[in-house]
C-alpha positions in Angstrom: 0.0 0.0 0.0 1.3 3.2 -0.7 0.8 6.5 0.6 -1.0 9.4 -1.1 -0.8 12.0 0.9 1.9 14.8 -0.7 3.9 17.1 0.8 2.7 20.8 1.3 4.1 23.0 -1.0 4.9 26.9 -1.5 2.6 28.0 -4.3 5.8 29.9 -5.6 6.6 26.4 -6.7 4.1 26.0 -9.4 3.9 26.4 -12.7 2.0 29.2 -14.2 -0.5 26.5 -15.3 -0.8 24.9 -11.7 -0.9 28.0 -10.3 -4.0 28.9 -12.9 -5.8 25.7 -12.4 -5.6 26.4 -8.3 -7.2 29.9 -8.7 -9.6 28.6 -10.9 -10.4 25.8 -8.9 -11.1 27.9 -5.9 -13.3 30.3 -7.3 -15.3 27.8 -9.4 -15.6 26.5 -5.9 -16.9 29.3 -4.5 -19.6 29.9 -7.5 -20.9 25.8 -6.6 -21.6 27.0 -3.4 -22.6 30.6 -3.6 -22.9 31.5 -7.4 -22.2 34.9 -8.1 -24.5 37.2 -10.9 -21.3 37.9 -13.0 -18.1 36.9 -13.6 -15.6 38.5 -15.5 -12.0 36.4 -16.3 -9.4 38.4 -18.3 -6.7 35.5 -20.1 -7.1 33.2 -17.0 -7.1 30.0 -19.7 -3.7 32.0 -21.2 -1.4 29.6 -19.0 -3.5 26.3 -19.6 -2.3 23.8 -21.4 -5.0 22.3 -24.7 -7.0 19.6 -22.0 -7.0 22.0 -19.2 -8.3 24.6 -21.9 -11.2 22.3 -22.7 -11.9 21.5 -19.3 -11.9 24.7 -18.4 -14.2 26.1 -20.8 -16.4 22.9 -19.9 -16.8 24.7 -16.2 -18.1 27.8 -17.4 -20.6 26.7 -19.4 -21.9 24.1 -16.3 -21.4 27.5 -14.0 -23.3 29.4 -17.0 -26.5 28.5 -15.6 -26.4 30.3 -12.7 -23.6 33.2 -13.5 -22.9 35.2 -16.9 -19.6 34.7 -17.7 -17.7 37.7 -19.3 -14.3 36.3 -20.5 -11.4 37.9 -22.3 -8.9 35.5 -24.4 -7.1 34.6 -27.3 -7.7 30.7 -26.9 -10.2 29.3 -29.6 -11.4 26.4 -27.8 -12.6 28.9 -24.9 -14.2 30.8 -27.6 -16.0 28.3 -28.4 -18.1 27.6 -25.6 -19.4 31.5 -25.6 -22.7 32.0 -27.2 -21.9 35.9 -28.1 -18.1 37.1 -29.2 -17.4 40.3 -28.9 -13.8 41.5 -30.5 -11.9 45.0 -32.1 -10.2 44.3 -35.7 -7.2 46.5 -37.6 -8.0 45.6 -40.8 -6.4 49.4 -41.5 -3.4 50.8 -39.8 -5.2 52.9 -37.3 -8.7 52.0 -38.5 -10.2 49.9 -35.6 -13.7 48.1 -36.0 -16.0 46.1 -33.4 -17.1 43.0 -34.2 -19.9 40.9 -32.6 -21.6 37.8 -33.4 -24.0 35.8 -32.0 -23.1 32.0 -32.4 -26.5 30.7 -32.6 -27.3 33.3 -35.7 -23.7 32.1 -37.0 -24.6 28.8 -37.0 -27.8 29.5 -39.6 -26.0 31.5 -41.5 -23.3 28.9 -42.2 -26.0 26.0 -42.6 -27.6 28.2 -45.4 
């Protein structure tokens, strides 16, 4: 029989990941048992590795239910469990343009 308990450890100690997923863990912890009317997470998937992207994104929408999730990334697979994307475009040097799109509509559009 072995022993599973580990060793306590600083939190300097982690990786950026780890140290992402423990955050993460916590407050999605905290939204189980008190959910909270909004959330807002700016690049807090930037450190997670492609599973822990999807898993992550799997938690917000379970938590979506109960809290709106407003999320800033870069990661695709996160975008992909938000029903509205909101972005800014350069298609110009110094012309910037706000996009939106509501993934539902998207979806017709494509089908069509």
């Amino acid at each position: 029989m072995h022993n599973t308990r580990q060793k306590l450890q600083n939190i300097t100690l982690l990786s950026g990941g780890e140290k992402a997923l423990t955050s993460l863990s916590l407050l999605f912890a905290g939204f189980l048992i008190k959910p909270s009317p909004l959330c807002i997470l700016d690049e807090a998937d930037a450190p997670l590795d492609e599973s822990n992207t999807v898993r992550f994104a799997q938690m917000i929408k379970s938590l979506a239910g109960e809290t709106q999730f407003l999320v800033i990334t870069h990661n695709r697979a996160t975008m992909e469990a938000a029903d509205y994307l909101y972005g800014i475009t350069m298609e110009e040097p110094g012309n910037s343009k706000a996009l939106s799109l509501k993934f539902s509509e998207a979806e017709n559009i494509a089908v069509t």
